[in-house]
Backbone of each chain as ProteinMPNN parsed JSONL, in Angstrom:
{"seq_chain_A": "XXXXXXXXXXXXXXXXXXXXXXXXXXXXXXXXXXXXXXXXXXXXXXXXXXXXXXXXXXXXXXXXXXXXXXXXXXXXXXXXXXX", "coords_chain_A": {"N_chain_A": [[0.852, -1.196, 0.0], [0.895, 2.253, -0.792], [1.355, 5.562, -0.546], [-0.191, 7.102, -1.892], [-2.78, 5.535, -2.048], [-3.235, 5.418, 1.443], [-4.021, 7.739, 1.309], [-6.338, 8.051, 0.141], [-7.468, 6.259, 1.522], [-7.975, 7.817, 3.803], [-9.329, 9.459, 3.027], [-11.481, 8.919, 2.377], [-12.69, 8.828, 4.72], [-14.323, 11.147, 5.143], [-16.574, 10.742, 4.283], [-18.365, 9.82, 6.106], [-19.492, 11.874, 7.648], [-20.911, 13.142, 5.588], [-22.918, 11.451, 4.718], [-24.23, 11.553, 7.327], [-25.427, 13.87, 6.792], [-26.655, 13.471, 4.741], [-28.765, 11.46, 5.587], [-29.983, 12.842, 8.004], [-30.498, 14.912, 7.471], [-32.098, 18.331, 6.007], [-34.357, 18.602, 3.437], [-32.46, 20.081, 1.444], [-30.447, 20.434, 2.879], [-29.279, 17.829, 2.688], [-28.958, 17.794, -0.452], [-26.833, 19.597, -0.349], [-25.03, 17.983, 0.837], [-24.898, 15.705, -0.738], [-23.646, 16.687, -3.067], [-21.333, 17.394, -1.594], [-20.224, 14.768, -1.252], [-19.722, 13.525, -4.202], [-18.081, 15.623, -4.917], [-16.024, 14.75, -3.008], [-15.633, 11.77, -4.168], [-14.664, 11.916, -6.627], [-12.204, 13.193, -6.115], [-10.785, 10.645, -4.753], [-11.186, 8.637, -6.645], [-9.165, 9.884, -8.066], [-6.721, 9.592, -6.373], [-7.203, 6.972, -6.17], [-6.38, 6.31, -8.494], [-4.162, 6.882, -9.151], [-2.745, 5.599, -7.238], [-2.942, 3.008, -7.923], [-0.959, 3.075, -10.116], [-2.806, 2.76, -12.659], [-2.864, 4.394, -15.02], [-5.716, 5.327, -16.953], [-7.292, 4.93, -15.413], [-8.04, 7.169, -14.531], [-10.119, 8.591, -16.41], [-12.772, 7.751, -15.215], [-12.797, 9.307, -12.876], [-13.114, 11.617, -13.896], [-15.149, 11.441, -15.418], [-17.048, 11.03, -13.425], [-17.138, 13.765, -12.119], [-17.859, 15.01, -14.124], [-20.393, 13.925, -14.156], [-21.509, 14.004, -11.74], [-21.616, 17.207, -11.926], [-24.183, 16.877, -13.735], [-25.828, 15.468, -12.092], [-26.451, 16.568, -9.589], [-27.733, 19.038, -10.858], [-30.215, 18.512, -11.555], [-31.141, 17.525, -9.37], [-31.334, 19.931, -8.192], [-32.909, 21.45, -9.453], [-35.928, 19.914, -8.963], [-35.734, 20.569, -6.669], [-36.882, 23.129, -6.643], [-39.421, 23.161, -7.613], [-41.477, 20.728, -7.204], [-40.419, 19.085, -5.313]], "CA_chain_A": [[0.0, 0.0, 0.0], [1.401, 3.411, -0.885], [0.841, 7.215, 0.347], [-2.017, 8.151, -2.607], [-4.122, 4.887, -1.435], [-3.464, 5.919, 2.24], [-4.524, 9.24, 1.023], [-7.718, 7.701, -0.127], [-8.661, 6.209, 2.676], [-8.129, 8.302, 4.85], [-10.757, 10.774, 2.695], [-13.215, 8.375, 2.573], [-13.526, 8.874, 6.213], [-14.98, 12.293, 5.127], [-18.05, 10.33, 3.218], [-19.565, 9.577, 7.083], [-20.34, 13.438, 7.862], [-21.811, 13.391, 3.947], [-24.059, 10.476, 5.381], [-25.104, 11.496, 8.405], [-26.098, 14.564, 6.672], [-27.866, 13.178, 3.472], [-29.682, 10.554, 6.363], [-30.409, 13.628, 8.99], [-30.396, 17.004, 7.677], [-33.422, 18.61, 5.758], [-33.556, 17.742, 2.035], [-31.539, 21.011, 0.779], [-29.116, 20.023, 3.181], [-29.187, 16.64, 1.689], [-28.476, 17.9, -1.262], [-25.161, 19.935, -0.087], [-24.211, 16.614, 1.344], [-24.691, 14.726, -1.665], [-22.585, 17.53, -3.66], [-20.148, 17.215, -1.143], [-19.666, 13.401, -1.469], [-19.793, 13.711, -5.131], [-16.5, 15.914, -5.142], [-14.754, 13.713, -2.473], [-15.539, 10.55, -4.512], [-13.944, 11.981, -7.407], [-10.739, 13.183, -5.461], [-10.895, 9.775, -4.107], [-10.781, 8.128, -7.819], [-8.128, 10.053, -8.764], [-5.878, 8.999, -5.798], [-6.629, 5.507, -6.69], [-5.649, 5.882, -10.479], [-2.547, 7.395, -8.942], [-2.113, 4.531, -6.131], [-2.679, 1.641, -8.897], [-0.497, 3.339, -11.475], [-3.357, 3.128, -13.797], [-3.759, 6.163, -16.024], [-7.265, 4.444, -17.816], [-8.626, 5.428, -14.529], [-7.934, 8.773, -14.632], [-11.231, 8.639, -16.978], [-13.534, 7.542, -14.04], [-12.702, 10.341, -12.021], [-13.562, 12.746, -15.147], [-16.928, 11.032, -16.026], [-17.841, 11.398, -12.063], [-17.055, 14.898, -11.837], [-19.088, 15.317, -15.532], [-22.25, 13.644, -14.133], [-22.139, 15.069, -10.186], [-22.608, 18.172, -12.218], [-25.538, 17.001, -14.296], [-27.108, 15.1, -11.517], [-27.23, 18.336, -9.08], [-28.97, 20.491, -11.359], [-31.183, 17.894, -11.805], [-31.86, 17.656, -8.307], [-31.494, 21.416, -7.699], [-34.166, 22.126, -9.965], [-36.706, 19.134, -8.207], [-36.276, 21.315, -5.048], [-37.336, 24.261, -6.752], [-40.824, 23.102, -7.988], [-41.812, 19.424, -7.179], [-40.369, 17.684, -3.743]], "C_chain_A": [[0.89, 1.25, 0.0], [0.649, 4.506, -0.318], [-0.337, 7.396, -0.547], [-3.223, 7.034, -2.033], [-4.018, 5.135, 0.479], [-4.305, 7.104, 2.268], [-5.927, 9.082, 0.91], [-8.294, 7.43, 0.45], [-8.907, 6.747, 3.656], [-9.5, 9.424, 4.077], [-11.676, 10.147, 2.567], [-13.856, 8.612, 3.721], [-14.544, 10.404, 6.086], [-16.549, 12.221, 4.817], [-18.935, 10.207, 4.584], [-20.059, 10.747, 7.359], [-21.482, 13.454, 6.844], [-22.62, 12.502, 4.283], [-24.631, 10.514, 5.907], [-26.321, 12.429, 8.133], [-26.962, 14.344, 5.5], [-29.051, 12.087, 4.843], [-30.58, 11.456, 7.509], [-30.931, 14.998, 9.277], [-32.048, 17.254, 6.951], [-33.11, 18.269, 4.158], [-32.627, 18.904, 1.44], [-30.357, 20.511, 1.558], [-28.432, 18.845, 3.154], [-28.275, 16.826, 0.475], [-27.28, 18.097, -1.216], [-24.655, 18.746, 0.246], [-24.004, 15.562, 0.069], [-23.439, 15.421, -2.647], [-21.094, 17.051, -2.995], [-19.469, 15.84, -1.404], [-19.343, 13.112, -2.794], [-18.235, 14.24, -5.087], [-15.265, 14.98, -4.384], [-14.562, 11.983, -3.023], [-14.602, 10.458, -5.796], [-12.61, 12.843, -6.728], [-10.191, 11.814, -5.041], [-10.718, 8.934, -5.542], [-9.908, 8.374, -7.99], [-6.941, 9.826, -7.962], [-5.915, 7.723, -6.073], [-6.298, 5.068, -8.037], [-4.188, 6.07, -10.122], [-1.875, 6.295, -8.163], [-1.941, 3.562, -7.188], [-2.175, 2.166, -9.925], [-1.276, 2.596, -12.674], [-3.824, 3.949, -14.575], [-4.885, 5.987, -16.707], [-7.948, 5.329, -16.491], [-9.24, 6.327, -14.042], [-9.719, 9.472, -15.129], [-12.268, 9.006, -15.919], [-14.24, 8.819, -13.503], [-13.343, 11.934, -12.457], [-14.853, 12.737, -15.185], [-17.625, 11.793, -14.446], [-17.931, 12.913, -12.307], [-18.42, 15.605, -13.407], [-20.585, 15.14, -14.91], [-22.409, 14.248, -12.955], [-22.631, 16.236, -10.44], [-23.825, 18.251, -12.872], [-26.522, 16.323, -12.854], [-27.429, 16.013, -10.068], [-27.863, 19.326, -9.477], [-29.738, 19.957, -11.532], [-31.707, 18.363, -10.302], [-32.165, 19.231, -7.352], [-32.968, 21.615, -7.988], [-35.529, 21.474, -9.342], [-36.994, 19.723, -7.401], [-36.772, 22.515, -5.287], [-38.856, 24.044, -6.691], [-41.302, 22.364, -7.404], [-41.541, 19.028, -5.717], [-40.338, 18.919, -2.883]], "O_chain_A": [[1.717, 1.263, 0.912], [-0.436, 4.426, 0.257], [-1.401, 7.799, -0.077], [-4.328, 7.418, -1.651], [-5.157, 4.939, 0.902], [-5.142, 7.374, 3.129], [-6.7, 9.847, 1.485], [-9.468, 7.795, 0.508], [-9.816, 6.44, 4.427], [-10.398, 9.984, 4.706], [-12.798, 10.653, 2.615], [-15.071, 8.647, 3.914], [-15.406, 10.645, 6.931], [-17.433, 13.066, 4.959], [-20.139, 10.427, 4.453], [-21.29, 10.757, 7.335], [-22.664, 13.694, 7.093], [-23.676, 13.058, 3.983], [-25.697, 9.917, 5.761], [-27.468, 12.349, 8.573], [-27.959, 15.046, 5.331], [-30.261, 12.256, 4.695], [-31.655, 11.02, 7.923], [-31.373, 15.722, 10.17], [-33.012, 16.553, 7.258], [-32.056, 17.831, 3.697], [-31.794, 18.349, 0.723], [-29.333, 20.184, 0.958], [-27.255, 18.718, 3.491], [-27.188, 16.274, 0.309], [-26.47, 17.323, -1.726], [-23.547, 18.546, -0.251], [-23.071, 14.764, -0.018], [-22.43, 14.775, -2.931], [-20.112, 16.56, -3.551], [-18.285, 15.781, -1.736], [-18.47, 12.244, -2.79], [-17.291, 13.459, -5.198], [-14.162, 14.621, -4.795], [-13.757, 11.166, -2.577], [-13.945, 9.465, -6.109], [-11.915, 12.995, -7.733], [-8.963, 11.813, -4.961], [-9.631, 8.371, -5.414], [-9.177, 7.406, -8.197], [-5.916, 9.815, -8.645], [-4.843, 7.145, -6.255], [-6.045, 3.971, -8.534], [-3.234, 5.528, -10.68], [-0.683, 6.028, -8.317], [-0.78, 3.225, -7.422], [-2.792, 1.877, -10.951], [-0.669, 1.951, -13.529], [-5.006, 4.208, -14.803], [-5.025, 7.045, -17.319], [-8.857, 6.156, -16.562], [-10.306, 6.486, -13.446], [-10.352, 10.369, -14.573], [-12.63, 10.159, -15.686], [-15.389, 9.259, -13.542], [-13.788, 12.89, -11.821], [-15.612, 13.695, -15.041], [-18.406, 12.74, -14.358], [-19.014, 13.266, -12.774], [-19.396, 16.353, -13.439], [-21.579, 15.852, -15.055], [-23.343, 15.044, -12.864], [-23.604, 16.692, -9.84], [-24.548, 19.245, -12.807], [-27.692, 16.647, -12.648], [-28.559, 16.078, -9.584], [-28.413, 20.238, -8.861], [-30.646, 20.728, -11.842], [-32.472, 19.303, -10.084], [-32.846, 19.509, -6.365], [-33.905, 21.844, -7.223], [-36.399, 22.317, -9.125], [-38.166, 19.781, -7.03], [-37.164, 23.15, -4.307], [-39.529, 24.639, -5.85], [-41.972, 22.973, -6.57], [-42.475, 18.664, -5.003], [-40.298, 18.816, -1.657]]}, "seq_chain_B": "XXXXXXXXXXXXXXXXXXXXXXXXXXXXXXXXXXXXXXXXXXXXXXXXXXXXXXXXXXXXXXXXXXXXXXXXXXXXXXXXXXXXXXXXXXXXXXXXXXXXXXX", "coords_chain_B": {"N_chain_B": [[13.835, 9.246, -0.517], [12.987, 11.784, -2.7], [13.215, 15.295, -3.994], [10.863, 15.571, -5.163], [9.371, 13.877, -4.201], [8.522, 14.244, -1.67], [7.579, 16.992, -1.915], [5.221, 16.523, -3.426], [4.241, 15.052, -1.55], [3.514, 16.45, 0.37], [2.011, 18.409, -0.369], [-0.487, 16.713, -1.272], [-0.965, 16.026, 0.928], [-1.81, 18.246, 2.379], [-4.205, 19.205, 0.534], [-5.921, 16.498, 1.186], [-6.383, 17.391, 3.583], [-7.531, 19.806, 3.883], [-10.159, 18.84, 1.97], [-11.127, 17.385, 4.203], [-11.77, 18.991, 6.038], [-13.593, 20.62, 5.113], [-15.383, 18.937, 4.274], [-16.249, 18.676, 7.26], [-17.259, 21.281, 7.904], [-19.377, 21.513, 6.001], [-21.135, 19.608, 7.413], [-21.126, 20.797, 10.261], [-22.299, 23.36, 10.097], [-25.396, 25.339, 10.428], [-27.261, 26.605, 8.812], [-28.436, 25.991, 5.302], [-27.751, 27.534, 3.685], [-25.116, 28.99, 4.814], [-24.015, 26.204, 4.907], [-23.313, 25.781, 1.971], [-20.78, 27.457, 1.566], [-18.92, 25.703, 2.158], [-18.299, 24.213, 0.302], [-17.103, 25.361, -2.213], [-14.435, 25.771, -1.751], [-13.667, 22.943, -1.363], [-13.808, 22.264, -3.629], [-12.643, 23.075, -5.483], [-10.177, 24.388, -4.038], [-9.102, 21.584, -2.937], [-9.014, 19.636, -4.851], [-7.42, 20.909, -6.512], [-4.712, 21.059, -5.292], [-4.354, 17.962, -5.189], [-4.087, 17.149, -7.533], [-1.845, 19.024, -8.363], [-0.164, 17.697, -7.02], [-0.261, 15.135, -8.322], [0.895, 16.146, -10.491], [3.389, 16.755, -10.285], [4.578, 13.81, -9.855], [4.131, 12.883, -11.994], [4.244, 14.247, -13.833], [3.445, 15.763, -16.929], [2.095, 14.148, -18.476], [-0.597, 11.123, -19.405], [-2.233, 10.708, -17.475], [-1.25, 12.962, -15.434], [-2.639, 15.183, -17.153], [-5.537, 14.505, -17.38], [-6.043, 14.399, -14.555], [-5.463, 17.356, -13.929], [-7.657, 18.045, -15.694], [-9.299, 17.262, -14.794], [-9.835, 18.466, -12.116], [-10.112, 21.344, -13.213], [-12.639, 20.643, -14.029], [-14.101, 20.768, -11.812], [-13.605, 22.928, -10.722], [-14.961, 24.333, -12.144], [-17.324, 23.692, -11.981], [-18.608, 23.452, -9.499], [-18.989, 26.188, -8.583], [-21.412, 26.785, -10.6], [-23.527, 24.996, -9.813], [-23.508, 25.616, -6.741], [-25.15, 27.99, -7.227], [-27.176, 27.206, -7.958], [-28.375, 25.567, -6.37], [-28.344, 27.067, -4.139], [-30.455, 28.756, -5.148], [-32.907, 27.215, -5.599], [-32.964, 27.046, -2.693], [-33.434, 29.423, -2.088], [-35.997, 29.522, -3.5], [-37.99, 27.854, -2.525], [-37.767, 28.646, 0.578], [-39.098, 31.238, 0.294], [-41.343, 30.903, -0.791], [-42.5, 29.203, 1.467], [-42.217, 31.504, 3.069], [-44.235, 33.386, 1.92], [-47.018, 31.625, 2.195], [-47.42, 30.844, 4.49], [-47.713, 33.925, 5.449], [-49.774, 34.005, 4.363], [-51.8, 32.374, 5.683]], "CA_chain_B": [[12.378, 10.135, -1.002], [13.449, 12.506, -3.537], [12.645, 16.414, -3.278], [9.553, 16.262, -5.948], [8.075, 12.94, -3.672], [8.164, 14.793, -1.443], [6.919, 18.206, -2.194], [4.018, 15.751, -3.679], [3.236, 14.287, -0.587], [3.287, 17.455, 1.386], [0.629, 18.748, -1.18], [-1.535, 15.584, -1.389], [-1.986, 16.035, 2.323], [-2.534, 19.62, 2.405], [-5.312, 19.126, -0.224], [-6.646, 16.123, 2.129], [-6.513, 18.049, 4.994], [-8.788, 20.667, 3.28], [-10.931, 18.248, 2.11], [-11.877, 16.696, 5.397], [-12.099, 20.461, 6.859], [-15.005, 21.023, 4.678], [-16.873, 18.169, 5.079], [-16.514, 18.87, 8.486], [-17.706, 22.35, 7.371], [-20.822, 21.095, 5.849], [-21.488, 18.923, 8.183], [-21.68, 21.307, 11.262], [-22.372, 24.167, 9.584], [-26.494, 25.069, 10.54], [-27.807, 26.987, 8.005], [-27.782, 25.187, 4.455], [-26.638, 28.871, 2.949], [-23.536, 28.622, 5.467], [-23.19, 24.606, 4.558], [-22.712, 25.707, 0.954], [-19.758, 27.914, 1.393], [-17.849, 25.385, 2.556], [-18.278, 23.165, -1.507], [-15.991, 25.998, -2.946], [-12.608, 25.009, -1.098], [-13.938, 21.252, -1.399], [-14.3, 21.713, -4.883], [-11.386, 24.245, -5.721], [-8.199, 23.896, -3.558], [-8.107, 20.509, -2.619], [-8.473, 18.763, -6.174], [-5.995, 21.517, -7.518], [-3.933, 20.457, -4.709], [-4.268, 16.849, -5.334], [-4.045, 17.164, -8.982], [-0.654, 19.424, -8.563], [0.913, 16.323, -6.393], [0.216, 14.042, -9.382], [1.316, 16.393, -11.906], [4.393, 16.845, -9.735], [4.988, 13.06, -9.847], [4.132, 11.923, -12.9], [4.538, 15.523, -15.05], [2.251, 16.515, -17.937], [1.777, 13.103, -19.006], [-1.892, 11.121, -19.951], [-2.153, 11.144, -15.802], [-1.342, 15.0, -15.568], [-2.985, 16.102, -17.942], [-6.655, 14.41, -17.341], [-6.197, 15.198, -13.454], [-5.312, 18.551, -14.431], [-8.753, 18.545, -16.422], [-11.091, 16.809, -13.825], [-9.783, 19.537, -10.875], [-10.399, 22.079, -13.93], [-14.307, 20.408, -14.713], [-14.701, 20.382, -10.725], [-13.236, 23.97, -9.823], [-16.012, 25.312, -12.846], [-18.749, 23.032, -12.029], [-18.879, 23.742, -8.577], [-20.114, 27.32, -8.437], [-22.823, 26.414, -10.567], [-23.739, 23.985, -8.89], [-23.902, 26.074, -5.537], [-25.523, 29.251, -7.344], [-28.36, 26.545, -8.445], [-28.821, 25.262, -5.089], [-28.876, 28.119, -3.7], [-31.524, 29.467, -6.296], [-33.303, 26.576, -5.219], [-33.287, 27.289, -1.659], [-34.158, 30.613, -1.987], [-37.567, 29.859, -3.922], [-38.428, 27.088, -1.41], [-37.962, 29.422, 1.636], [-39.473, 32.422, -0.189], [-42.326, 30.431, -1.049], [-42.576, 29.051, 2.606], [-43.121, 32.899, 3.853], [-45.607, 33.77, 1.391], [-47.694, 30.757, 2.536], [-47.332, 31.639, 6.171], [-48.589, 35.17, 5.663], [-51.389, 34.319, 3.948], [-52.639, 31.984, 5.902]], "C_chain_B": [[13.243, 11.543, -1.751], [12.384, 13.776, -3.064], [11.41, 16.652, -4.168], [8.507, 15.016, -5.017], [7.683, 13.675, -3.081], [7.654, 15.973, -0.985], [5.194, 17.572, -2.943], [3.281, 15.499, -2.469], [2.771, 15.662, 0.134], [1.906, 18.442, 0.535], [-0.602, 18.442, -1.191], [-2.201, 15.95, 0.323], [-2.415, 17.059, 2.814], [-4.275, 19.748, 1.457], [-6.394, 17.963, 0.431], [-7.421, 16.577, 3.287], [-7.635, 19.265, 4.614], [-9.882, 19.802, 2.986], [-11.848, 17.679, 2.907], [-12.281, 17.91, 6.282], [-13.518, 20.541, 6.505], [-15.568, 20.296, 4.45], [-17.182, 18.419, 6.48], [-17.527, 20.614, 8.878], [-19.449, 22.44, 7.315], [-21.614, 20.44, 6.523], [-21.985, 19.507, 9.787], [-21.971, 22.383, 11.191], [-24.419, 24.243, 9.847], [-27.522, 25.198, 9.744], [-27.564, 26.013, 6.301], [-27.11, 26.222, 3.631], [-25.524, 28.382, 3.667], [-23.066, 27.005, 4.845], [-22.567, 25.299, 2.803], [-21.201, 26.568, 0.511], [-18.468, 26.809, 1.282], [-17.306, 23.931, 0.871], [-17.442, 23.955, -1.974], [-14.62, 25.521, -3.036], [-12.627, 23.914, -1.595], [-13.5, 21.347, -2.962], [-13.235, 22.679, -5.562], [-10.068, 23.685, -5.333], [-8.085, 22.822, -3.78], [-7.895, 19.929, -3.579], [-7.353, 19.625, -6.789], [-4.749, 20.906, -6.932], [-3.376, 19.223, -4.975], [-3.549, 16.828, -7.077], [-2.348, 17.603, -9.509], [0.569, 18.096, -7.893], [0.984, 15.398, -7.547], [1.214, 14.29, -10.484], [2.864, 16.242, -11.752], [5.272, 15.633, -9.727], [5.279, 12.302, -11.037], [4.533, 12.909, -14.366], [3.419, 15.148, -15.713], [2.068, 15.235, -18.996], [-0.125, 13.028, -19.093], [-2.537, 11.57, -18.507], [-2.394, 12.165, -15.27], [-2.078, 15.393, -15.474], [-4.727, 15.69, -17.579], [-6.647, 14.431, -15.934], [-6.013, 16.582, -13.341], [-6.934, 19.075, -14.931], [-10.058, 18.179, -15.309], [-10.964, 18.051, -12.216], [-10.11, 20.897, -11.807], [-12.132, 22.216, -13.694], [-14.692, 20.99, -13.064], [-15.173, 21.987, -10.419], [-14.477, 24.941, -10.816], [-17.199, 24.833, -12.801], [-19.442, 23.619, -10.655], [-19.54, 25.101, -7.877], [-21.275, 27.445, -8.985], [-23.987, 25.724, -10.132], [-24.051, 24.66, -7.325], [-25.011, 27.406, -5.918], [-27.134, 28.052, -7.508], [-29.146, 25.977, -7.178], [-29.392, 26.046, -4.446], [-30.342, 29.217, -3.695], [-32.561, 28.552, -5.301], [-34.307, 26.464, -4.033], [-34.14, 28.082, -1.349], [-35.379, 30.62, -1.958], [-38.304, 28.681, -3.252], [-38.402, 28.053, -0.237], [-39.016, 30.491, 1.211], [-41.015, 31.841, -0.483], [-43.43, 30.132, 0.176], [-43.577, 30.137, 3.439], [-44.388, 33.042, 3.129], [-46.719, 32.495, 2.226], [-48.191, 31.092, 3.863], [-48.297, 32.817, 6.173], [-50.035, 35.432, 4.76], [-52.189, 33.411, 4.487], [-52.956, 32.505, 7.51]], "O_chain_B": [[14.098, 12.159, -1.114], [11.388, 13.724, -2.343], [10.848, 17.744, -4.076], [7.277, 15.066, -5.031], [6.592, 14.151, -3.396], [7.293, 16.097, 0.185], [4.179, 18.267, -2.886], [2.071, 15.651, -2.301], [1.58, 15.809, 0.409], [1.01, 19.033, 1.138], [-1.585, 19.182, -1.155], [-3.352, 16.075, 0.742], [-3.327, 17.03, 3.641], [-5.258, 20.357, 1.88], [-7.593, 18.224, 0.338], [-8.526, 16.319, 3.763], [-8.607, 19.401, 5.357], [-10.781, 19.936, 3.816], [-13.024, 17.453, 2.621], [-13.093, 17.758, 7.195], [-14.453, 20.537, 7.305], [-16.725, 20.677, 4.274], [-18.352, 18.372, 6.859], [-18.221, 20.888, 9.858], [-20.325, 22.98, 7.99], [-22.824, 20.582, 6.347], [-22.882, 18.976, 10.442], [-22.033, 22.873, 12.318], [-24.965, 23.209, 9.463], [-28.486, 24.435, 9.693], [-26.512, 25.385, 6.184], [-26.102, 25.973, 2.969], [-24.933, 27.394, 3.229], [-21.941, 26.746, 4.418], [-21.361, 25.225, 2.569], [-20.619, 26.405, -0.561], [-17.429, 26.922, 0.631], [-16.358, 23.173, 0.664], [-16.541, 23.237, -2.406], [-13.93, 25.07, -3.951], [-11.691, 23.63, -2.343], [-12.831, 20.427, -3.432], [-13.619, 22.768, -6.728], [-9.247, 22.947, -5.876], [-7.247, 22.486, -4.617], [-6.753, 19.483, -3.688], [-6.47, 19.124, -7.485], [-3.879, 20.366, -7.615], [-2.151, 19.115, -5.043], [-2.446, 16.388, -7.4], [-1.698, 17.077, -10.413], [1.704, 17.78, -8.248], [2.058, 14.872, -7.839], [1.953, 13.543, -11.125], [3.583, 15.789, -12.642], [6.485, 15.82, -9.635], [6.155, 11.461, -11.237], [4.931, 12.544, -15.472], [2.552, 14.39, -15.277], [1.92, 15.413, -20.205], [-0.89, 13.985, -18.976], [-3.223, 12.584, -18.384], [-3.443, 12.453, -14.694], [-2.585, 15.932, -14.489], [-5.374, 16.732, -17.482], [-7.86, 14.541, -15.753], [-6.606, 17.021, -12.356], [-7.383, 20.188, -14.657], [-11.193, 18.615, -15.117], [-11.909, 18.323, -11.475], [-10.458, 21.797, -11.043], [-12.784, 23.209, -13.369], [-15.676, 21.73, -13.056], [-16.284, 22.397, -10.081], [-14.879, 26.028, -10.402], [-18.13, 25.34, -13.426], [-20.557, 24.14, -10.646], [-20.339, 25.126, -6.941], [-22.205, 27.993, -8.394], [-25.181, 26.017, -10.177], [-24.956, 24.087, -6.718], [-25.692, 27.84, -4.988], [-28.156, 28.471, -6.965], [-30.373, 25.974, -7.074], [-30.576, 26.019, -4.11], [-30.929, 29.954, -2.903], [-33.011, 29.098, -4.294], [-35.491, 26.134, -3.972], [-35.179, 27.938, -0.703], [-36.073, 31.201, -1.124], [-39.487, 28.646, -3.59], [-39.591, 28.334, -0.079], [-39.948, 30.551, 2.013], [-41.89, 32.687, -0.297], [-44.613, 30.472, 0.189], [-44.665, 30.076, 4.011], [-45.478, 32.844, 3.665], [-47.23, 33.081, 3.18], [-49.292, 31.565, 4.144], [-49.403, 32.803, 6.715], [-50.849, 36.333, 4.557], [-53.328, 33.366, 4.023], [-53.99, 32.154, 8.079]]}, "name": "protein", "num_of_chains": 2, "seq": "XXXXXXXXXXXXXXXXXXXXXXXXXXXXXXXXXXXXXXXXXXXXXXXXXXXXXXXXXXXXXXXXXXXXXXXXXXXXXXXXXXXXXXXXXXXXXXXXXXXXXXXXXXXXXXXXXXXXXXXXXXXXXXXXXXXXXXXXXXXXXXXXXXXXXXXXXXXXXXXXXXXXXXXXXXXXXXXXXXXXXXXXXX"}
């Protein structure tokens, strides 16, 4: 095990706050929580493309960050009108 | 350990160490306006951070260059992403009062 997958897990530990608060908070503050886990999952990819010297996985980390932003405006906009 | 490991590592964990700030941020933060300040940093420093430790290790290679681009997508996604929320919020609360004072 090397320093970037140490690195990784130690930021996953950040995903239980982002839990407690998508499981506890109100749903906007759901949302921030889901945002938030969203960026630390893709920091969290890209330390493990870096830990498994695989550059392919580099991708991953791209796509995530591509869709966390489509699937927050999705759910932005839900909280405007609908839920 | 050579002087670019580590100037890498000392990066990687500065950009961790931010990271886990602002979940901790969002997380005890009461208001959900105040929680969203703290997605900027999250979504700004620490992947640049992270992103500069790789580039630092591996240089402007395929590696680099598409961590280079996903702390790019993050650091321009992320204010829209909070201005939309925000929006969001707004016309849910704002909606809230009206309701209130008319009934």
């Amino acid at each position: 095990m090397n320093a970037w997958l140490i690195a990784a897990i130690v930021l996953l530990t950040g995903l239980v706050p982002c839990g407690a608060l998508l499981l506890r908070g109100s749903i906007v503050s759901a949302l921030v929580g889901l945002q938030m886990a969203g960026i630390l999952q893709t920091v969290v990819l890209l330390l493990l493309a870096e830990g498994f010297h695989r550059p392919p996985f580099f991708d991953l980390a791209l796509v995530l960050a591509l869709l966390s932003l489509a699937g927050g405006l999705v759910f932005a906009r839900m909280l405007e009108r609908w839920v | 350990m050579t002087v670019s490991t580590a100037f890498a590592a000392m990066l990687v964990s500065f950009g961790v160490a931010v990271e886990l700030a602002c979940c901790l941020g969002v997380f005890l933060m009461e208001d959900a306006y105040d929680k969203l300040h703290y997605l900027g940093p999250a979504a700004i420093v620490g992947p640049v951070l992270i992103a500069a430790g790789i580039i630092t290790v591996e240089g402007l290679g395929q590696a680099g260059i598409k961590s280079l681009l996903t702390a790019a997508l993050l650091a321009v996604a992320s204010p829209v992403l909070s201005h939309a929320t925000a929006r969001a919020l707004y016309i849910r609360r704002r909606d809230h009062i009206e309701d209130r004072t008319m009934t």
